[in-house]
N, C-alpha and C positions, 0 to 999 in steps of 0.2 A: 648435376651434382649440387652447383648452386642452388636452385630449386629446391631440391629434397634436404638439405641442410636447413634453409629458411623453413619448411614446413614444420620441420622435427622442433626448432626455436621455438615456434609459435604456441607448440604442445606444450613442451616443455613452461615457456611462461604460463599458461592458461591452468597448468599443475598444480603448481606453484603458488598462482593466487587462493583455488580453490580450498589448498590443505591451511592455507593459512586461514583464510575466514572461518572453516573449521576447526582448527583450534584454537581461534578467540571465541567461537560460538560454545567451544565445548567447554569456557571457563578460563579461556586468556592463554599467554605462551608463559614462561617461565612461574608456574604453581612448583610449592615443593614437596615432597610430603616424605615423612621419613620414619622409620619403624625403630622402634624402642623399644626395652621391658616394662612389664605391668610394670615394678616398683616403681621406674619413671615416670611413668604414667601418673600415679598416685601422688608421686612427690609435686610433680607439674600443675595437679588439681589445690593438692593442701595449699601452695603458695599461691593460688589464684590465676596463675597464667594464663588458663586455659579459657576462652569465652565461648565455646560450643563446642558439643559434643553431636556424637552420635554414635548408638551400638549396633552391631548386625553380629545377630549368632553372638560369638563370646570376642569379636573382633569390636574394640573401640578407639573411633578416628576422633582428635581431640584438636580447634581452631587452634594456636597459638599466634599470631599476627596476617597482616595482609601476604593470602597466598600461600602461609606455611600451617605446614600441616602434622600431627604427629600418632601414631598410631603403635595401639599394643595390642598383645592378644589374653584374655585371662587364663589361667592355667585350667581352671574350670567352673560349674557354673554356681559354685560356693563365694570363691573369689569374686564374679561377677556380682554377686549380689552384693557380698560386703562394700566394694567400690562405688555400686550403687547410692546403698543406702547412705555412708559416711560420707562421701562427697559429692557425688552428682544430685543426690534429692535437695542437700543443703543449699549447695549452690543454685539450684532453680528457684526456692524456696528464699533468698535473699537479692532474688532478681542478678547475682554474679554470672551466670549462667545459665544459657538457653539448650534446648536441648533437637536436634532433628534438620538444623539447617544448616545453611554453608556450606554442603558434601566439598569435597577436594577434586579440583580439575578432573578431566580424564584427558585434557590435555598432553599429564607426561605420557600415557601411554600411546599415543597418540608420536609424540616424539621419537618414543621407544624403539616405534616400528618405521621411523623414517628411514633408517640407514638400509632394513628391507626393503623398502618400497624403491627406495634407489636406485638399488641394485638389479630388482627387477626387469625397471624400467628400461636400464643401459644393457641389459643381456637381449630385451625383445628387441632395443634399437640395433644392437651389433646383430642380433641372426637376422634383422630386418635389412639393413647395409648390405648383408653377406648375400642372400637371398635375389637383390634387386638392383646392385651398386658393385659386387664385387666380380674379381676375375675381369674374362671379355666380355663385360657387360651383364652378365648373368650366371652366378657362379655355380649354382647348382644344376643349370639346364645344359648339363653336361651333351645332350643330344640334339642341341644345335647344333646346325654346320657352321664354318667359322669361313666361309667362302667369301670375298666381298667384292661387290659391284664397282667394277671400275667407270670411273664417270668421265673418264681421261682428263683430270686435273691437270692445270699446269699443261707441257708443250705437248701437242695433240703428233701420235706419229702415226703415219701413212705409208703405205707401201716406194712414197717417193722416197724415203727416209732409209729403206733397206738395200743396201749394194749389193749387186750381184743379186742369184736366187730369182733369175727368170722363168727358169718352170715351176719355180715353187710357189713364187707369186701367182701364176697362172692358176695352177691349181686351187690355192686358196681364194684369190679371186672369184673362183666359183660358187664358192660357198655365198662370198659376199653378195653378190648378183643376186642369185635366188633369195637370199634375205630379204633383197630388195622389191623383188621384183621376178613373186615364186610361179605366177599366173603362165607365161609363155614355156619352162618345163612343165608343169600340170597337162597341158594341153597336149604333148607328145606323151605324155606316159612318163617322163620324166623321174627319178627318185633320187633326190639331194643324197647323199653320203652321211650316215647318221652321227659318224665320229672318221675325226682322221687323227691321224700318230704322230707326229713329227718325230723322227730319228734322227739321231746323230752323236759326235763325238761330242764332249765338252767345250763351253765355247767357240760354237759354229750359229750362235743366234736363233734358236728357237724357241727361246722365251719372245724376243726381240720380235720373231715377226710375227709372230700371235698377239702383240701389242698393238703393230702396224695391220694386224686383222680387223680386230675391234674399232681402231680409228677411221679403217676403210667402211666396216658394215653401217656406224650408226645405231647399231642396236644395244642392248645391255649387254654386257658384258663379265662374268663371274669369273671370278680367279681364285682357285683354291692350291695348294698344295698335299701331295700323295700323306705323305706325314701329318697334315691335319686330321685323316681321319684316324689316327690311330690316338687308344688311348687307353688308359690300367684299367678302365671300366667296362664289365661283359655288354656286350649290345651295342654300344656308343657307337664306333663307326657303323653301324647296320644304320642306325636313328640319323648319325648324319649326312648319309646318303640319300636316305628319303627326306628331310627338310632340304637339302642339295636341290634337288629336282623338282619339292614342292613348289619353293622359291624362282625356279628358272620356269615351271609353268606357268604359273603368275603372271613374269614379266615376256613369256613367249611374244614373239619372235625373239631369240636370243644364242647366243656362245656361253660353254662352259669351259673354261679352260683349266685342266690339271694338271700342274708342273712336278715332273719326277714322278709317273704314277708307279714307277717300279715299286714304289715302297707299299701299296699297298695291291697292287696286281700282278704279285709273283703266284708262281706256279700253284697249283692247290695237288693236296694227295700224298704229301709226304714232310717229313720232318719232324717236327716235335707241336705236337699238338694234334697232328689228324684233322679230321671231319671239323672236331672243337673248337680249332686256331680260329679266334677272335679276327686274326687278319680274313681268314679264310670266308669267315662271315661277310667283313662288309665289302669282299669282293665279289662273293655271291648278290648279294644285294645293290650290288656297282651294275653286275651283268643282268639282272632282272630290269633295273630303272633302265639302260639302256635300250633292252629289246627284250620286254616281256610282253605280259597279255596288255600291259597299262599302253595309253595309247601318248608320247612324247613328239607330237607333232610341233616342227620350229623352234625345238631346240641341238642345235648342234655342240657336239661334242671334240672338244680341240686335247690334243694330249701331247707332251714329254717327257721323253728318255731317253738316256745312252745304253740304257742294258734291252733290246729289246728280246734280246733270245731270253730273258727269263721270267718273261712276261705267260699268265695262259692261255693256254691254244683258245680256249672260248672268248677270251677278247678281244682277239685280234680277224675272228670272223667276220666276213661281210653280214649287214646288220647292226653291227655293235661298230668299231672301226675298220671301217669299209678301203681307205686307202691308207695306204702307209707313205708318207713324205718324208725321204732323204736328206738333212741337210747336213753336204759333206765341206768337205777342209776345200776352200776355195780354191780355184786356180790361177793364174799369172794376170787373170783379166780385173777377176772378180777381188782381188786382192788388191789391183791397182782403182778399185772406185773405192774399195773399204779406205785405204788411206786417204780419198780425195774427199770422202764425208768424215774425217777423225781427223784430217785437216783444217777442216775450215775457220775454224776458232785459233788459229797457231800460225803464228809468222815463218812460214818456211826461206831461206834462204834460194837468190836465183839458182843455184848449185844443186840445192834439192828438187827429183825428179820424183812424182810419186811411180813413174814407171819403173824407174829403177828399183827404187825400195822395194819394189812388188818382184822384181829379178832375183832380188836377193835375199827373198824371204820366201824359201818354198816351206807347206808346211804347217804355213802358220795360219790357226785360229781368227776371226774378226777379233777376238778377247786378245791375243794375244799382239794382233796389228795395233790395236788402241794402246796395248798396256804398255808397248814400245814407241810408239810418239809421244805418250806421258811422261813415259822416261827423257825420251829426248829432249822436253820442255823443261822437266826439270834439273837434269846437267846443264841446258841452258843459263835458267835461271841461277844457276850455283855458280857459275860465271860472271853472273850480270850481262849477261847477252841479249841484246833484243830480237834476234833474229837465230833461227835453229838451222844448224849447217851442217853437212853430209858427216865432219866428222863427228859430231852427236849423235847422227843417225846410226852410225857405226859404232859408235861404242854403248849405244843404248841395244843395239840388235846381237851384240856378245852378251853384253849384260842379262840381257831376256835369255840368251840360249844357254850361258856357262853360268851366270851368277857375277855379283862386284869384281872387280878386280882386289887382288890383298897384296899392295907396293908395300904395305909397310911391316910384312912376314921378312922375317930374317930369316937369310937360305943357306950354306953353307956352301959354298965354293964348288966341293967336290960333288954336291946335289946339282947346283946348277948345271954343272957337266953334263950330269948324266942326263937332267931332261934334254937340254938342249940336243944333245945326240939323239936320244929318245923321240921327239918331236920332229925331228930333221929326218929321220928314217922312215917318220909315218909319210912324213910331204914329198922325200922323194921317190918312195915305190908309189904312190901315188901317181906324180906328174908321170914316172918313168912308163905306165900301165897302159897300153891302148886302151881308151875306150871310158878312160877314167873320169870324173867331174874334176874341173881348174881348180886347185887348189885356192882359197879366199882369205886367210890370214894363219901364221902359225905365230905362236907366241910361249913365253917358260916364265908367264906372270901366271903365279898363282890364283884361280877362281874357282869359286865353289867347292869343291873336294877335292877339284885336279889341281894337280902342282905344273899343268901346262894342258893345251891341246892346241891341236891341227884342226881345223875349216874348211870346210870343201862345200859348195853350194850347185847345184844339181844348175846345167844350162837349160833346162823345159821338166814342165812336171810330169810326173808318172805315173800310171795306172798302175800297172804292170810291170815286175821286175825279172830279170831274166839269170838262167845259170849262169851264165860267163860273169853277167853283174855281180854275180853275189859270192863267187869265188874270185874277184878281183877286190871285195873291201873287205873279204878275208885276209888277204895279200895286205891290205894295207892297215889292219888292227894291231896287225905282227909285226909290222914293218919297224915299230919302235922298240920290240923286243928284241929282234934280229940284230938290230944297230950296237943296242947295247952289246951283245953278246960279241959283234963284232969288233969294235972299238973300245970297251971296256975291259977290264979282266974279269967283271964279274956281273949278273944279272940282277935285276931289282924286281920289288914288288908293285914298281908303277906299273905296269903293264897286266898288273890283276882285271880290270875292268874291262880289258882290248881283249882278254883272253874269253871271257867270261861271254861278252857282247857274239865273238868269233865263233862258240861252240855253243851257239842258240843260233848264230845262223845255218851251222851245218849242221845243226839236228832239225832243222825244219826243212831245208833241202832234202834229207832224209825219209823222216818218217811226215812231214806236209806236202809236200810239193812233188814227191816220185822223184828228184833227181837223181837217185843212185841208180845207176848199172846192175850192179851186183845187189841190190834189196828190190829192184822193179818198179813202178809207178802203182804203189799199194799207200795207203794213208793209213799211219798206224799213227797217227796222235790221238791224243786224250779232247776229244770234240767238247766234252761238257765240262763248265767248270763248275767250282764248287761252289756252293751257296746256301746259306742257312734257307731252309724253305724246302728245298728240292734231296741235294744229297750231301754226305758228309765227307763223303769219299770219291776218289775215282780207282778204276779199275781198270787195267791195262787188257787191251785189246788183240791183245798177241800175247804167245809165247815164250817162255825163258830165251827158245833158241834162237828166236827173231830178236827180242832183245838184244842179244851175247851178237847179232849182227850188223845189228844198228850200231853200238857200241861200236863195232869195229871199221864198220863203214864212215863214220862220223870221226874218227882219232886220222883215218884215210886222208879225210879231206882236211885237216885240220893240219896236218904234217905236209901235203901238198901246198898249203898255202904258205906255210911256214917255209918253204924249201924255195917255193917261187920269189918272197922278199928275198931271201939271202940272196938270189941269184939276181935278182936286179941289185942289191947293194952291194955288191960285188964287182959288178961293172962300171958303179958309178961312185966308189968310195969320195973321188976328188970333189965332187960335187956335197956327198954329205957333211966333209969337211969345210967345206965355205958355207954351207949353209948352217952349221952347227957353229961355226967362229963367229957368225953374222949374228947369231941369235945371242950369244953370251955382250955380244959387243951393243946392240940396240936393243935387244930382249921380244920385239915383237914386228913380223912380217905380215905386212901385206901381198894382196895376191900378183900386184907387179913388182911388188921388189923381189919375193921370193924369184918371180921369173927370169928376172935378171940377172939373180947369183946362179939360176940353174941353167941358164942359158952362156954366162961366163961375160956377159953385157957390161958387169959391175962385179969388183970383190968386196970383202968384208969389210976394209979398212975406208974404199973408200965411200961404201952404203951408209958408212956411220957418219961421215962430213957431212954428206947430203942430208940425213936424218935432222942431226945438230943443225942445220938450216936453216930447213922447214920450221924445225922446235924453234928458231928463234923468230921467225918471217911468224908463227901462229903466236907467241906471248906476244907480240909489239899488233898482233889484229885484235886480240883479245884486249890490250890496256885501252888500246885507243878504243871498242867497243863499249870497255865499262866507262872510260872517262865520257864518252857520248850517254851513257845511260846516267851518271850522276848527274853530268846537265842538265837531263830531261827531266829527273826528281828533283834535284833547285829549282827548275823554272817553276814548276808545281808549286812547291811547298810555297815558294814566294806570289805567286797567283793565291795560293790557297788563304796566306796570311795577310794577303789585299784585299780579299773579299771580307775575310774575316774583319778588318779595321773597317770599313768603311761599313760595313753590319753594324757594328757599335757605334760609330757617328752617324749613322742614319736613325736607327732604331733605340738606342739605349744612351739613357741621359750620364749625366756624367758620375751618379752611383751608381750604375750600372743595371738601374731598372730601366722598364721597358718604358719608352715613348706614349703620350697618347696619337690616336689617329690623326688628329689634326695637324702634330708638329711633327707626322712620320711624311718622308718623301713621295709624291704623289706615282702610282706604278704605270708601269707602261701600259696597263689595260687598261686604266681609268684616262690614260690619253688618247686614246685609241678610239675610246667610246665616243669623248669629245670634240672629236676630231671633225671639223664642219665637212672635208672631204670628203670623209665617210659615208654625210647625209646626202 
């Protein structure tokens, strides 16, 4: 841009000069000339003023001084003659006046037209800027691809870089190999995979290891996104598909990698548009540059998305993406290395176990393990802590799953109650439940939308969920409405969302899973969802009467579960009651204290001393923590502003300019060099 600004100057002075030699060639810059009536004209001659004339046609330009000029026209060629004869012959005739020379610039028009030429000039420079300078680099070349070559700037990441995802690495691994080193498949027959998929949920890292691809292969690398190729203009994505692919066979052997291709390889054959959908086009032309006639040898195609069921059948053929790569929600293992690389930059406390954290976080995303040790740095630092300690870790892993805490909502008395029951109902059909997961904190502090919840964290992860499971955390969604109803006089609308959560699980037990008796192991869910692209609607797959079944088999189990809380909170009121006083009196259980009130180890009054303790054993770790951290920022600052003195008596004289070399301190390199031991 610097460049082309200097070019544009250079024109621009070279203008500049030219118009002006020009109008001193044509007669000088500031000529005047100015139009009058004949009489003036006549009057101007009688008194003499005028020293040269000159007539054209019945127009007479008349000298009046240096550069000025005056001109009339006669009315006709009577009057010209008169004018003639009475003053212009006279005055040649007494030598007053000459007649034919001096014409008047044409400089001013020249002038005239500068404010055009101007303007001109700065319209072809602006369509010129726009044409070659503007947008991404080229504003009208709308049918570039905007794909760009990763050259791995900055920190190079490599498969050691990625936790967990041992078969996925393997697999992709493969790719790299033959990149590398395609001669030993060639020779069995061999056929590299022309594209693979990577799948998964949101934040399970498959951008992440298609990065750690590229650092592993060595080769070019393109990275586009699905949404780049769309655009308001007919053709455009078709055009950057083929520059796409122009560009990747160029730099063959190479990766392309498309992030979210769902946006531009959803289904074809329906919707709004037809045949015509602009999308429709350059997924056509997606599926040709893949596996047409054209021949795209050594370049591999990398791709993701979460949606892949709405992807089309024609791209997901061998050919085009030949394997499909899973990358799911980690497990207990693969969770416990993601902490131990999102750790390594972050002082963890001896206290802190990444095993543990990995226990207590089934569930959870790599996006989300990071965005919860972030958290924990930062409650840290809001502390002044140098060191991050289980309980950060714990209140950063609420915070990730409920949202802030809200201490400073004002509650009223009789709400408190009611969660605190409410909440104590969910924890005790819970613990009461064979078969249940250990309840892991209950609390009646407001977060996120809820004005409380209960915690329970699964002992091993799960593939597979089973009917007794899922008709025992029905049992316990209820378990807070039940309480109220039992303990209160009256019911609330907190338990909207527990009802809500409970009759989506017994309609999927229902009409997904076959678990009803009386409806059979039939799947009568709505399999397709909706999607601009595809359909506008769904359409049920059964009958009013299987409906009117469902319906009733689902209220079934819904009243069973309901019936089942009561019948445990019924047995065990005494205990709801200590653990409802416990929670008004401290506000938030942990999963051994709650155990203790439900086991009778401890009661209400005196979990609250203990609580009060702790609270004061943790402010007096915490002072002395920050008072250790202000030390370490004095000793700094005071280091900081020793060097800084002794910079100005080394280097800067006493106004505060710089030293010359010879009266600046000699450095420790230049001793170094002269150092005879050296030689």
């Amino acid at each position: 841009m610097k460049k082309f600004a200097k070019n544009i100057l250079i024109y621009l002075v070279i203008f500049a000069v030219v118009l002006t030699v020009a109008v001193v060639y044509k007669g000088g810059v500031g000529t005047e000339n100015k139009t009058v009536q004949f009489s003036t004209m006549a009057q101007y001659l009688d008194a003499g003023k005028v020293t040269s004339v000159n007539i054209t046609d019945t127009k007479i330009t008349g000298k009046i001084g240096d550069h000025k000029y005056i001109t009339a026209y006669a009315p006709n060629i009577v009057e010209l003659q008169w004018i003639s004869d009475k003053y212009i012959h006279k005055g040649m005739l007494d030598n007053k006046l000459t007649y034919g020379t001096d014409k008047p610039s044409s400089g001013s028009t020249v002038l005239s037209l500068l404010p055009t030429i101007i303007m001109v000039i700065a319209l072809g420079f602006l369509f010129y800027l726009m044409m070659n300078q503007g947008g991404n680099g080229k504003a009208f070349q709308f049918g570039k691809s905007k794909a760009k070559l990763y050259k791995g700037d900055g920190k190079k990441i490599t498969f050691a870089d990625v936790a967990g995802l041992k078969e996925e690495k393997e697999e992709l691994a493969e790719v790299v190999d033959f990149l590398k080193g395609p001669r030993k498949y060639k020779e069995v027959g061999a056929r590299i995979p022309k594209g693979m998929l990577l799948v998964g949920p949101p934040g399970t890292g498959k951008t992440y290891v298609s990065r750690a691809t590229a650092g592993e292969a060595g080769v070019p690398f393109f990275t586009i996104s699905g949404s780049d190729f769309v655009e308001m203009f007919v053709g455009v994505g078709a055009s950057r598909v083929r520059d796409l692919f122009d560009q990747a066979k160029k730099s063959a052997p190479c990766i392309v990698f498309i992030d979210e291709i769902d946006a531009v390889g959803r289904k074809r054959g329906a919707g709004l548009g037809g045949g015509n959908d602009e999308r429709e086009q350059t997924l056509n032309q997606l599926l040709v540059e893949m596996d047409g006639f054209g021949e795209n040898s050594g370049i591999i195609i990398l791709a993701a998305t979460n949606r892949p069921d709405v992807l089309d059948p024609a791209l997901l053929r061998p050919g085009r993406f030949d394997r499909q790569i899973v990358i799911g929600i980690p497990d207990v293992k693969g969770r416990e290395e993601i902490i131990k690389v999102h750790s390594k930059d972050k002082p963890l406390a001896d206290e802190v176990s990444p095993e543990i954290i990995a226990r207590r976080t089934p569930g959870f995303t790599p996006a989300d393990l990071e965005n919860l040790l972030n958290e924990a740095a930062l409650i840290t630092a809001r502390r002044n802590g140098t060191s991050i300690r289980m309980a950060e870790i714990e209140e950063a892993t609420t915070k990730v799953i409920a949202g802030p805490a809200k201490k400073s909502r004002v509650i009223s008395e009789a709400e408190r109650k009611l969660t605190a029951y409410h909440e104590a109902g969910h924890a005790v059909v819970m613990r009461s439940t064979p078969g249940s997961d250990p309840v892991h904190q209950v609390t009646i502090i407001p977060r996120g939308q809820a004005g409380g919840f209960t915690m329970w964290l699964p002992t091993e992860d799960r593939t597979f969920d089973t009917k007794g499971n899922m008709q025992n955390t029905i049992m316990h969604m209820l378990g807070g409405r039940v309480a109220e109803a039992l303990t209160l006089d009256d019911i609330s609308t907190g338990a909207s969302n527990d009802i809500q959560r409970a009759t989506e699980i017994a309609r999927d037990m229902v009409t997904k899973y076959g678990f009803s008796d009386n409806i059979g192991p039939v799947n009568y869910s709505d399999s397709d969802e909706v999607f601009l692209g595809k359909d506008f609607s769904t359409k049920k797959n059964f009958s009013d009467g299987v409906a009117s079944k469902i319906d009733e088999e689902v209220k079934n189990i819904m009243v069973a579960g309901y019936d089942g809380a009561e019948k445990i909170l019924k047995e065990n009121m005494d205990k709801l009651e200590t653990i409802a006083q416990a929670l008004l009196r401290v506000e938030t259980l942990d999963g051994e204290q709650f155990e203790a009130l439900y086991t009778g180890a401890i009661d209400a009054e005196g979990l609250e001393k203990q609580v009060h303790e702790k609270e004061e054993e943790l402010k007096k770790a915490n002072a002395k923590e920050a008072e250790e951290f202000e030390k370490i920022r004095k000793e700094e600052e005071e280091k900081l502003a020793a060097d800084l003195a002794r910079y100005d008596t080394d280097y800067m004289d006493e106004d505060g300019n710089p030293k010359s070399e010879e009266e600046q301190p000699e450095s420790e390199e230049s001793k170094d060099d002269t150092d005879p031991k050296k030689e």
